[in-house]
C-alpha positions in Angstrom: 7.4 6.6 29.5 6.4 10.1 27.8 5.8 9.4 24.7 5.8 12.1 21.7 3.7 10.8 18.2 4.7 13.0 15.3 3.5 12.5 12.1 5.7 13.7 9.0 4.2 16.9 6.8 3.0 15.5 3.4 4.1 17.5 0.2 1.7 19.1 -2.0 -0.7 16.6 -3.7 -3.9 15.4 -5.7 -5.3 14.6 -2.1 -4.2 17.4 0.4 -7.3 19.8 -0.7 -5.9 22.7 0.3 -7.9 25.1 -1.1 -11.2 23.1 -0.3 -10.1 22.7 3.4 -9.3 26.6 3.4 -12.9 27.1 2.6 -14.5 25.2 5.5 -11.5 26.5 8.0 -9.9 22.6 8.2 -6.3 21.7 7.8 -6.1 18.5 6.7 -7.9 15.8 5.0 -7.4 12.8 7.6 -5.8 11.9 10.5 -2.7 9.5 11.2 -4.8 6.7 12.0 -1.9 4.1 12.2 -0.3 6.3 15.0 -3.1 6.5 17.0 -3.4 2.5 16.4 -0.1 2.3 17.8 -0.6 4.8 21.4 -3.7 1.8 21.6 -1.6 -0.7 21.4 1.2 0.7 23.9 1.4 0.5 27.8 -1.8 3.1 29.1 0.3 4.2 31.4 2.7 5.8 29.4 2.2 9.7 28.7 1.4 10.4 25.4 1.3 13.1 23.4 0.7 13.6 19.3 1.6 15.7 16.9 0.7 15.7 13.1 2.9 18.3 11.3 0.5 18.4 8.5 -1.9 20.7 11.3 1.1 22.3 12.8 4.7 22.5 14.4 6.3 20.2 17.2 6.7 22.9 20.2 9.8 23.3 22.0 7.8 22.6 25.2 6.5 18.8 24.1 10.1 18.1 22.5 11.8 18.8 26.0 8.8 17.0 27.9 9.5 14.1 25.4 11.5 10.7 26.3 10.6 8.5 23.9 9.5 10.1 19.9 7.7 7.6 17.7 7.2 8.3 14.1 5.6 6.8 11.5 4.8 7.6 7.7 4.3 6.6 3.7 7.3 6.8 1.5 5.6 10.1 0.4 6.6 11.8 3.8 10.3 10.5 3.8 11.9 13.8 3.4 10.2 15.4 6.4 10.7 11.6 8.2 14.1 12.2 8.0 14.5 16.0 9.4 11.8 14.9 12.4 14.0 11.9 13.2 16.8 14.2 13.6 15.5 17.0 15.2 14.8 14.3 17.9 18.1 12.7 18.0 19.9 15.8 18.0 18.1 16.5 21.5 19.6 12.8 22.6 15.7 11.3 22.3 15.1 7.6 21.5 13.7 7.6 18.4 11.0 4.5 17.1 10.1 4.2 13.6 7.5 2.1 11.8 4.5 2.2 9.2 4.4 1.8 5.9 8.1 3.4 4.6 9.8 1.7 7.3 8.8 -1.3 6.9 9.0 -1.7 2.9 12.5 -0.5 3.1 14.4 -1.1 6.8 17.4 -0.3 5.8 17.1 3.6 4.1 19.2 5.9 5.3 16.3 8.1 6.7 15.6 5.0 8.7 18.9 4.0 9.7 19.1 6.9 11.4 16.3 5.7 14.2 17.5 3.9 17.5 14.4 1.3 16.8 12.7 -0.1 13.8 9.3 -1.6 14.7 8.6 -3.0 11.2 5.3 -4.9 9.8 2.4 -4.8 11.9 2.5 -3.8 15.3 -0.1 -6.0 16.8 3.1 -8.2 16.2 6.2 -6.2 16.8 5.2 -3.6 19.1 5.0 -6.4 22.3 8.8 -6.6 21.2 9.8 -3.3 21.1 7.9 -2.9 24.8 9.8 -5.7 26.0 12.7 -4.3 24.6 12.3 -0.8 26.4 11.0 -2.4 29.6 14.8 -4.2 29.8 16.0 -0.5 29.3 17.5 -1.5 25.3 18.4 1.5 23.3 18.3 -0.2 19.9 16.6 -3.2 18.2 14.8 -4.1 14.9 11.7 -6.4 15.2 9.7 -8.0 12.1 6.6 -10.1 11.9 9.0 -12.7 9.8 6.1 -12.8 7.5 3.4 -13.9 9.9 0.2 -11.8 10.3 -1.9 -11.2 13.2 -5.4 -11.7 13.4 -7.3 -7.4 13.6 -10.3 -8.9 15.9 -7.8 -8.1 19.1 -6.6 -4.9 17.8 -7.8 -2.0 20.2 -9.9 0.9 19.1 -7.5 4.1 18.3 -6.6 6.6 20.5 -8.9 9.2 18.8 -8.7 11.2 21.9 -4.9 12.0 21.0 -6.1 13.8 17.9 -6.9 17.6 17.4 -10.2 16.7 16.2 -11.6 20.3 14.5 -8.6 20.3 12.5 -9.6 17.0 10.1 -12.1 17.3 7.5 -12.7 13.4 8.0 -11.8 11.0 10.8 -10.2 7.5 9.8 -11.3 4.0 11.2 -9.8 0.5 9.4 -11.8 -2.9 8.9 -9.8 -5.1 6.7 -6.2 -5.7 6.0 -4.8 -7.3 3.0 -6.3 -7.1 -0.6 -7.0 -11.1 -2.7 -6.0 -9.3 -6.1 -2.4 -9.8 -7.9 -2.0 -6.4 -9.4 1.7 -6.0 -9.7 2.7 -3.0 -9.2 1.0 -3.0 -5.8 2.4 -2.8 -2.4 -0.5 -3.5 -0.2 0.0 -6.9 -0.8 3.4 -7.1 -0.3 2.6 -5.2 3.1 -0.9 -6.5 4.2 -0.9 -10.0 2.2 -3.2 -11.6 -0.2 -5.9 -12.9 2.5 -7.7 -9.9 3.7 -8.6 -10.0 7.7 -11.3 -7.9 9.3 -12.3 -7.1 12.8 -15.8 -8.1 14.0 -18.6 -5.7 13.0 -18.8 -5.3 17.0 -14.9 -3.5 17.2 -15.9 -1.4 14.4 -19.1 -0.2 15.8 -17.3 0.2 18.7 -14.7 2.7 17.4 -17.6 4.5 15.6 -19.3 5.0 19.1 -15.5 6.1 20.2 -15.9 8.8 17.7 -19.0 10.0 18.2 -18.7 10.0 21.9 -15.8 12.5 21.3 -18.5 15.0 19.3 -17.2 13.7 15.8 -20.2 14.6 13.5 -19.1 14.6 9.7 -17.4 12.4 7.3 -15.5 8.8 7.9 -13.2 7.1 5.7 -12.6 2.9 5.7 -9.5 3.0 4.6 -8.9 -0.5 3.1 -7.3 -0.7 0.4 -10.3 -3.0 -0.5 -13.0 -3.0 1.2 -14.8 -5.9 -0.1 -11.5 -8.1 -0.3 -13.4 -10.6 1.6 -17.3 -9.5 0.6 -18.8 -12.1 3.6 -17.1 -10.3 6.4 -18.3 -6.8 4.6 -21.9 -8.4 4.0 -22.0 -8.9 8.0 -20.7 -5.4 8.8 -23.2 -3.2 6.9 -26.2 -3.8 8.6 -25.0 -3.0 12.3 -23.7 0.6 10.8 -26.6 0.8 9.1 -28.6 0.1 12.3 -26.2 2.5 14.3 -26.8 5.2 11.6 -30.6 5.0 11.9 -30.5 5.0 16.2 -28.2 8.6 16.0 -29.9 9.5 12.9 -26.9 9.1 10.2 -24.5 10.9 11.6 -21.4 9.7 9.7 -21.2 9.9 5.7 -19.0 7.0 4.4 -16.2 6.7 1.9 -13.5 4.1 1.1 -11.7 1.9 -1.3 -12.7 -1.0 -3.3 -12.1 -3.2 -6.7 -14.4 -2.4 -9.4 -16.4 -6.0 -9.2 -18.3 -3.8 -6.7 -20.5 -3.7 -9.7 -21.1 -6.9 -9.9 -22.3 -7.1 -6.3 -26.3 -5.4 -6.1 -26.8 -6.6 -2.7 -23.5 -4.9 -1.5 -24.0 -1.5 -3.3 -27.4 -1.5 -1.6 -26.3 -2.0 1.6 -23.5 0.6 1.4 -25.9 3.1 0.4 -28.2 2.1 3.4 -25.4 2.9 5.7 -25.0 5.8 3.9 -21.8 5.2 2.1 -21.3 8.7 -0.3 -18.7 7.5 -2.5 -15.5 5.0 -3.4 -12.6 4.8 -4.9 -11.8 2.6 -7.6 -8.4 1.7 -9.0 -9.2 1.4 -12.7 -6.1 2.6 -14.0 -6.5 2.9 -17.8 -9.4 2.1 -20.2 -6.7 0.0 -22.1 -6.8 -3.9 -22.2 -3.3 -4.7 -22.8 -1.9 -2.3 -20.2 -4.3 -3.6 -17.8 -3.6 -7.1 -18.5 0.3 -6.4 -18.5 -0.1 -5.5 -14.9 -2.0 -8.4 -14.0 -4.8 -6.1 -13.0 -7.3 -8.8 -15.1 -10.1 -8.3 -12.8 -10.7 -4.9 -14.5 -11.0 -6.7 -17.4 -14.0 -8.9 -17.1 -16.7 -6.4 -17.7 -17.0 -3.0 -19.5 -15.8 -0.9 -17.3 -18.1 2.2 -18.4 -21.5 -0.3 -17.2 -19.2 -0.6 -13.7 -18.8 3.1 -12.9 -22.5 3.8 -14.3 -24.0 1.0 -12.3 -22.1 2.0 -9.2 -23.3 5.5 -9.5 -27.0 4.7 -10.0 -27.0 3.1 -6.8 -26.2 6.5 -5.2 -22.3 5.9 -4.8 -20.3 8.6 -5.8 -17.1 7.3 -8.0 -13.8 8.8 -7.2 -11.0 6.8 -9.7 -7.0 6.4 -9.8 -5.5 6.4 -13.7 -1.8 5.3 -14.5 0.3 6.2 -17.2 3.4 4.5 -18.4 2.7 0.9 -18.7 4.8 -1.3 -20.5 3.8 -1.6 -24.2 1.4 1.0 -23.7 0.4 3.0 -27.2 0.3 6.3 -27.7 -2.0 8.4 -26.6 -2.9 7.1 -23.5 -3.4 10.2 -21.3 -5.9 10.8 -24.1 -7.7 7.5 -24.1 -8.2 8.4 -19.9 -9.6 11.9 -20.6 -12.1 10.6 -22.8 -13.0 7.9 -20.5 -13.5 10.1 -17.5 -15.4 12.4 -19.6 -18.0 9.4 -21.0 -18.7 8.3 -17.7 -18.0 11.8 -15.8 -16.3 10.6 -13.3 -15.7 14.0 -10.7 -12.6 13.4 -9.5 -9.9 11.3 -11.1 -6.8 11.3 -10.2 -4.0 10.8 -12.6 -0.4 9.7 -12.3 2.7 8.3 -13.7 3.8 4.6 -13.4 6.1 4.1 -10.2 8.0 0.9 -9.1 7.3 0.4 -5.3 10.2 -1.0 -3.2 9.9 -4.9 -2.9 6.7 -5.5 -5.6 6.6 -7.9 -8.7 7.5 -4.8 -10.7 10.5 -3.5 -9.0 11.9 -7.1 -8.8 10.7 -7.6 -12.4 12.6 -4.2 -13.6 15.3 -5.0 -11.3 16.1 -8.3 -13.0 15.6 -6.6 -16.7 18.0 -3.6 -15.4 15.1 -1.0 -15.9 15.3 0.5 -12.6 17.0 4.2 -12.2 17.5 4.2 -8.5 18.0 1.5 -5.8 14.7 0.7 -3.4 16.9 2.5 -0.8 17.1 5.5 -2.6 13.4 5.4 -3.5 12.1 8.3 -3.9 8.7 9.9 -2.4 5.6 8.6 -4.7 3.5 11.2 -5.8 2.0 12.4 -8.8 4.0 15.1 -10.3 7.2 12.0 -10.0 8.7 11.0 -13.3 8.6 7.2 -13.8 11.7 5.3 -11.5 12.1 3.2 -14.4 13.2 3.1 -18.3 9.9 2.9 -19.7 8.6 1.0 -23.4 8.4 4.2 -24.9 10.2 8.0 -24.4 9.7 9.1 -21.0 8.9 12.6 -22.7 6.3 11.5 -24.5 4.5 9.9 -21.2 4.9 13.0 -19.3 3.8 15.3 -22.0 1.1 13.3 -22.3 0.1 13.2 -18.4 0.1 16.7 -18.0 -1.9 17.5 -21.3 -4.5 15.1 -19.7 -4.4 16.5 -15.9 -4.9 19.6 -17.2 -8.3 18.8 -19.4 -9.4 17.3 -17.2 -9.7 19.9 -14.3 -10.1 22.8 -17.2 -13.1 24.6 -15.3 -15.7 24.1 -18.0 -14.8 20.6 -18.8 -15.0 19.6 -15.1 -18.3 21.3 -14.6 -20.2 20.0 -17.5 -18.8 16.3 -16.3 -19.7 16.9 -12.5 -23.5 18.0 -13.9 -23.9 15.4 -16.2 -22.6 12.8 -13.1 -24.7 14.3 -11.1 -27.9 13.7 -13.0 -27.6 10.1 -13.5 -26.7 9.6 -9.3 -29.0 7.5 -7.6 -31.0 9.7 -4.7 -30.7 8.6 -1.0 -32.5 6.0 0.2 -31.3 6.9 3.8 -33.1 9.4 6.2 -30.8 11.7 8.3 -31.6 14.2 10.7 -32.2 17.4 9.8 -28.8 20.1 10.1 -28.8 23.5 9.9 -25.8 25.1 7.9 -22.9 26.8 9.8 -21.6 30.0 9.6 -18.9 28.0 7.5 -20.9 26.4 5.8 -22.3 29.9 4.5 -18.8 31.5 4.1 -17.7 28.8 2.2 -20.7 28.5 -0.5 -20.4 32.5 -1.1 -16.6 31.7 -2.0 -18.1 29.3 -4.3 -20.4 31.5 -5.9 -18.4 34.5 -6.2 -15.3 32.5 -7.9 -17.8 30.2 -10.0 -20.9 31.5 -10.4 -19.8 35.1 -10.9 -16.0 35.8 -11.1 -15.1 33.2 -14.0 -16.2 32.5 -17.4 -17.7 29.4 -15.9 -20.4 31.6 -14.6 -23.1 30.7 -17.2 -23.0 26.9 -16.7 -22.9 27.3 -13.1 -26.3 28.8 -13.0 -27.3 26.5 -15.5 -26.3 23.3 -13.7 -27.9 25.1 -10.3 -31.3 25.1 -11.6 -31.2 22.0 -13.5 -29.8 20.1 -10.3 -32.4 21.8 -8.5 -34.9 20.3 -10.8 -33.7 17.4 -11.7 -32.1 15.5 -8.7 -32.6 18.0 -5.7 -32.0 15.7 -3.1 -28.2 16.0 -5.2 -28.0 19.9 -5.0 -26.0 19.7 -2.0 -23.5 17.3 -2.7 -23.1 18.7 -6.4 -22.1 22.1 -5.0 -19.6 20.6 -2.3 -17.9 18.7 -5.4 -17.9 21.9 -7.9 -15.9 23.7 -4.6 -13.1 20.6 -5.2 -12.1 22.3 -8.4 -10.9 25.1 -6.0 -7.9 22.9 -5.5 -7.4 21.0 -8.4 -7.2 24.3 -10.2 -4.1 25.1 -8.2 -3.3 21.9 -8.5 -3.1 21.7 -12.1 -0.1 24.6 -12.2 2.0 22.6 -9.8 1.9 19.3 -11.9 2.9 21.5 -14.7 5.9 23.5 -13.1 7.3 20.3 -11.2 7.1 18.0 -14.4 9.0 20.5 -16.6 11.5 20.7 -14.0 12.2 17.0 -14.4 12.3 17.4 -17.7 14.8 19.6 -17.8 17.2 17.9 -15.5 17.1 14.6 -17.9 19.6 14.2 -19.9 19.1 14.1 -24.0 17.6 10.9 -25.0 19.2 8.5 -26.4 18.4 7.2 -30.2 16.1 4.1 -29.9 18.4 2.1 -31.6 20.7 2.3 -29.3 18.6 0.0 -26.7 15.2 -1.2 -28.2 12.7 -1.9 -25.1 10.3 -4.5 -26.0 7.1 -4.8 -24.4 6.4 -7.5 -22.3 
């Protein structure tokens, strides 16, 4: 069966990096992991071939050679979803859908559209839809009916069906599934409450995959938590940090994780042994109420300013998600979040407005108080220049005029630097010994841009200098990592003029607002 992947192009967001992946001459952040998860788990003697459209078009040539098209996304990429699903049944392909958007909400109209719906997780589903193809079916919807499989027989990804060069950062997965309640959360609803890992073994093993294939530069774990179950994490450090020291560290780390990774000295040590750079954090908001309101209490049980610090001093670099628009939030949030990424400098934070996912305790919770503006059908792509889907506890204006007043401070171009350089000073140094690499001819280009648009071009070009030589100084064993997260400002610069523009447009289509009196909200 010749088999075409194609992955749906993403819109403009806080994460595609243009500008930053411009520099070092890379077109995307990461790869469709989940895709090449599935070409593992198919027959391996089908032919396969895969496209992401976020590195470049489907060619006439592979849609002709195609028999069978198999396309998977978040509800982020439903627009192009839809048109590549077409374009495909418009050439009389069978078309297979699955992933994330699929499977939170079967029966969308950009989904209907596909002869197959392989929903859930496909260690389950996909042996049905081969069966189904084997008997020559042309149609068929399978679901994991709730159950989920146990990872530890999953197969390592076909990395090899990736255009390698074009990723800034390769993608491998250890754990499914997250033990928190948080409710306006999908992952649960998707993965479950009780994560399950692979062994330590399969994930060494698709490391060794990696490097076999000449990958030499950043990886990202992409579970949504990655200590959700901190025993099976424990187990797993130490054979990457062993496989690190054999190759010399080859791989930098990054990934996701619940801000009780503070609480946890033996695991932030052995992260930073295996030489994990930074993580993400959901903290949300610095305010109580709101987190408690969306049953995010774990981010409530210590100062959150002593987690970030204490996280950082162990040489992990913080990255952070904010929400706005919580119910009975006060105002002046976006404010309250700008001050808080400024105390604890925090580089990059990335901000957005409160969305209802399909099928989580706050859709069915709005749905039931008659909140919601659009059906989970109609959902529309989550990003973060969307409007709230929902009538909020206070005047949707208000929140968004808030969340772009705080965007933009926060990625102002003095403000950023002078947080980035006071981060920087208080990061813990590596503990971990790598082999020494020269710097490309990229590399070079790429700092040069740097200097010239930073150090010399803007009005920034004072504290750049400044911040250079008191890096230099004061954490050199920083410098480098410092400059790479100045360049990010390259994109959140251009960033900052999109949230603007596409937020005003919103505005503008809404119609007048309604007195208060006329329907009083009350917080729950």
């Amino acid at each position: 069966m010749r088999t075409l992947f194609v992955y749906p192009e993403f819109p403009k967001t806080f994460w595609s990096y243009e500008k930053i992946l411009e520099l070092v001459n890379r077109k995307v952040l990461l790869p469709p992991l989940g895709l090449a998860t599935v070409a593992a788990l198919l027959p391996q003697d089908w032919e396969m071939k895969l496209v992401d459209r976020n590195v470049r078009e489907v060619s006439e040539a592979e849609w002709d050679w195609a028999e069978l098209v198999v396309i998977s996304g978040m509800i982020v990429q439903k627009d192009d979803m839809e048109k590549q699903i077409s374009i495909a049944k418009s050439r009389g392909l069978l078309v297979a859908v699955g992933g994330p958007y699929a499977s939170s909400t079967p029966d969308a109209p950009e989904i209907a559209k596909a002869d197959f719906k392989v929903l859930d997780e496909g260690e389950i589903t996909l042996p049905l839809f081969i069966e189904a193809i084997q008997r020559g079916d042309t149609s068929g919807r399978f679901s994991a009916e709730g159950d989920k499989p146990d990872v530890t027989g999953t197969p390592i990804p076909r990395f090899d069906l990736l255009q390698l060069d074009a990723y800034d950062s390769m993608s491998v997965q250890f754990s499914r599934g997250c033990p928190f309640n948080c409710e306006f959360c999908d992952i649960i609803v998707l993965y479950g409450r009780k994560p399950r890992t692979k062994t330590p073994e399969q994930l060494v093993a698709e490391l060794q995959s990696l490097y076999d294939l000449g990958w030499r530069r950043s990886i990202f774990l992409v579970d949504d938590n990655f200590i959700g179950n901190k025993r099976n994490a424990k187990l797993l450090l130490p054979q990457i940090k062993a496989w690190q020291e054999e190759r010399g560290y080859p791989f930098s780390f990054a990934t996701e994780a619940s801000v009780d990774l503070a609480d946890d000295d033996e695991m932030m040590r052995m992260m930073h042994e295996a030489r994990f750079e930074s993580v993400f954090l959901g903290i949300e908001t610095p305010d109580e109420a709101s987190l408690e309101t969306a049953r995010k209490v774990q981010n409530t049980r210590n100062p959150l300013d002593a987690a970030v610090d204490r996280i950082t001093a162990n040489g992990i670099r913080v990255m952070a998600g904010f929400i706005i628009g919580f119910d009975g939030e006060k105002e002046g949030a976006g404010r309250r979040i700008v001050d808080f990424v400024t105390r604890t400098g925090i580089p990059a934070a990335m901000m957005g407005m409160l969305q209802a996912l399909p099928n989580t305790a706050l859709w069915h919770r709005l749905e039931k108080e008659g909140r919601l503006i659009q059906d989970k059908d109609a959902a529309k792509g989550v990003n973060q220049t969307n409007l709230l889907n929902f009538e909020p506890t206070r005047p949707i204006r208000d929140i968004a005029n808030e969340y772009v007043e705080a965007f933009c401070a926060l990625y102002e171009p003095n403000a950023y630097m002078d947080r980035v350089y006071s981060y920087y000073l208080k990061m813990g140094a590596p503990r971990w010994k790598g082999s020494t690499k020269l710097p490309t001819l990229t590399d070079l280009r790429a700092l040069a841009i740097v200097i010239w648009r930073q150090g010399l071009k803007r009005n920034t070009r004072s504290r750049f200098w400044r911040y250079m030589i008191g890096m230099a100084r004061s954490n050199p064993a920083m410098l480098e990592q410092f400059l790479v997260v100045l360049a990010h400002n390259e994109h959140f610069l251009e960033y900052r003029s999109i949230v603007q523009q596409e937020i005003r447009d919103q505005l503008e289509s809404l119609p007048p607002e309604e007195p208060k009196s006329t329907r009083e909200l009350q917080p729950v």
